[in-house]
C-alpha positions as CSV (number, residue, x, y, z in Angstrom):
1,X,-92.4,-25.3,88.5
2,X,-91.3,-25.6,85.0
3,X,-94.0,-23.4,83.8
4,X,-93.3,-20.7,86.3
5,X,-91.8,-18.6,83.9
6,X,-94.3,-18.7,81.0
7,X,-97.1,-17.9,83.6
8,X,-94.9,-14.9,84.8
9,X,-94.6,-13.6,81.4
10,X,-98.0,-14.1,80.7
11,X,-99.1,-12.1,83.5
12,X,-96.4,-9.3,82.8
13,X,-98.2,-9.1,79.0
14,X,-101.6,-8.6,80.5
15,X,-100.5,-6.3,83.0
16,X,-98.6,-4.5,80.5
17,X,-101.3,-4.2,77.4
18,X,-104.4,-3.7,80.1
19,X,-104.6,-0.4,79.3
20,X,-104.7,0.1,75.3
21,X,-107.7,1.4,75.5
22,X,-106.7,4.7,75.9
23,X,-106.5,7.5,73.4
24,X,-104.3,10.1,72.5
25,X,-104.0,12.9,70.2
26,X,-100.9,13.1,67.7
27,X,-100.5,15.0,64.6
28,X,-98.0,15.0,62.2
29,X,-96.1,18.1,62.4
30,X,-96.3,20.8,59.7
31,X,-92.8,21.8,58.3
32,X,-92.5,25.5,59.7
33,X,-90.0,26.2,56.2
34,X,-93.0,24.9,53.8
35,X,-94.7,28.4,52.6
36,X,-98.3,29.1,54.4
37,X,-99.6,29.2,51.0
38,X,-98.5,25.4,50.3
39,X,-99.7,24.4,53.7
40,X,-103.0,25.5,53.0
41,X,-103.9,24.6,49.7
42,X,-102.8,20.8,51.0
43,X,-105.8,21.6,53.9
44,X,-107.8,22.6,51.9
45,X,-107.3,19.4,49.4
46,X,-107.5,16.9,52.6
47,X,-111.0,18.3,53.4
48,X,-114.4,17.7,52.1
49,X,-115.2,21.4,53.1
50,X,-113.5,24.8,54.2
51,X,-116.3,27.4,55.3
52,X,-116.4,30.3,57.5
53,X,-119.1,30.4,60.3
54,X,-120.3,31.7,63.6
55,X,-121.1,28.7,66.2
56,X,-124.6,28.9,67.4
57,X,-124.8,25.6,70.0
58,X,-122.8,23.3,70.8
59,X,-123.7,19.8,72.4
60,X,-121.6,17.6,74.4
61,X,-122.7,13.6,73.8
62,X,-119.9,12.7,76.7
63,X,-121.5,8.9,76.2
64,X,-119.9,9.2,72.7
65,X,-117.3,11.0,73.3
66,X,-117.8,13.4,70.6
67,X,-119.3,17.0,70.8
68,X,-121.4,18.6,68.1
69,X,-121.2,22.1,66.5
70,X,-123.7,23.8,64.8
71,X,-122.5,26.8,62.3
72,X,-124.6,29.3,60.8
73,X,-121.8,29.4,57.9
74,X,-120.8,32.6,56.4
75,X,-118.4,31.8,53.3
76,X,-116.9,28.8,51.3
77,X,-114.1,28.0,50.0
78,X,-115.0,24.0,49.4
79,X,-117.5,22.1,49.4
80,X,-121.0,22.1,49.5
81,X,-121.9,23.8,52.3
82,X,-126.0,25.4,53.7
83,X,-126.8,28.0,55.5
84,X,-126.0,26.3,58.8
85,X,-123.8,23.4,59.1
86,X,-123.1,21.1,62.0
87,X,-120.1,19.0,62.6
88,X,-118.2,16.7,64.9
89,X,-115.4,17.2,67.3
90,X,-113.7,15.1,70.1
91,X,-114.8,15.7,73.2
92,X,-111.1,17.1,74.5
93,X,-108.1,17.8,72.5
94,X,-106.3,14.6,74.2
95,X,-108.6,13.3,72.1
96,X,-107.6,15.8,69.1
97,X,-110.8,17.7,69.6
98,X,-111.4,21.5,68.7
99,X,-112.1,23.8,71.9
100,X,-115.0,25.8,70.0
101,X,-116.9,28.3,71.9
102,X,-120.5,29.6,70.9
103,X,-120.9,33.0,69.6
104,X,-116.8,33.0,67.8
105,X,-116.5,32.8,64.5
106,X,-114.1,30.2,63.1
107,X,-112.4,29.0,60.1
108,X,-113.4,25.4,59.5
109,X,-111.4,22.1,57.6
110,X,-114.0,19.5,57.9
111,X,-113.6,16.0,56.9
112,X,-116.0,13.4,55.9
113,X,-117.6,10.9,53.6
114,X,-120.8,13.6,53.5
115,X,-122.8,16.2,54.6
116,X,-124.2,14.3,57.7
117,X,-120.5,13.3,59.1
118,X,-118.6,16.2,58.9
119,X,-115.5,16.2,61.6
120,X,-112.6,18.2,62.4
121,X,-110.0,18.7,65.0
122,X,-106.6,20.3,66.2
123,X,-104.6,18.6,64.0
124,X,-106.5,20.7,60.8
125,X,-105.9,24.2,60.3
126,X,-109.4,24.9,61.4
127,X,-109.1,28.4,64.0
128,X,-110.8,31.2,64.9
129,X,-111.4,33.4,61.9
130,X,-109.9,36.5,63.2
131,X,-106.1,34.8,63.9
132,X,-106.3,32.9,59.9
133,X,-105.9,35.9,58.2
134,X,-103.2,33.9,56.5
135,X,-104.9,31.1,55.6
136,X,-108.1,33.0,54.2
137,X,-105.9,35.3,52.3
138,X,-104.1,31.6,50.6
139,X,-107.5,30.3,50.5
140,X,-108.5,33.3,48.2
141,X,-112.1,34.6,47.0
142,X,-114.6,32.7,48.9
143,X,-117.9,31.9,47.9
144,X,-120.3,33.8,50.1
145,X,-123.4,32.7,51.2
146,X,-126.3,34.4,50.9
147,X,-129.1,35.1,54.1
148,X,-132.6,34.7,53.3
């Protein structure tokens, strides 16, 4: 009986940290008074590249929990970047993954340590190209990339 209360709180702890396993998206807020042009050059400075492409497939690995984009890329603003490009994304935005849809056309902050695990998500400035008019104006002359 003397132990009664260690095994209770035992058995709240478990009961209380059973579930850690799941995930959540947060991002650190952007300060709404800090000027676009600011907030974009600090983007574009977190990312390994910023490019401009058209999604041609997309594939959902739901076992991973990760879905892949594949870009026929337009421009560049960073980065080394072909003529298509794929990336990562979670597979929902609980999960801080982007929502892209084949066929748009999107402004892209990827992250990663190279070409072959580039990621991005909701918390980077990545959007469909036609609402970043700001950000491509800030970004300034792109590098465009040539079709063979």
């Amino acid at each position: 009986m003397k132990n009664l209360p260690i095994y209770a709180l035992a058995i709240f702890a478990v009961l209380i940290f059973a579930g850690i396993d799941a995930y959540a998206c947060s991002c650190i807020p952007v300060n709404p008074d800090e000027p676009i042009a600011r907030q974009v050059s600090s983007a574009k400075k977190d990312s390994a590249v910023v490019f401009s492409g058209k999604v041609l497939e997309i594939v959902r690995k739901p076992e991973d929990f990760q879905i892949i984009v594949k870009f026929q890329t337009q421009s560049s603003w960073k980065g080394s970047v072909s003529k298509q490009i794929t990336i990562t994304t979670a597979s929902d935005s609980a999960m801080c993954g982007y929502n892209f849809e084949v066929g748009k056309i999107y402004l892209v902050y990827a992250s990663g340590a190279n070409a072959k695990s580039l990621q991005t998500g909701i918390c980077t400035r990545t959007a469909e190209l036609k609402a970043a008019k700001a950000d491509v104006k800030a970004l300034g002359k792109a590098k465009i990339l040539r079709r063979k």
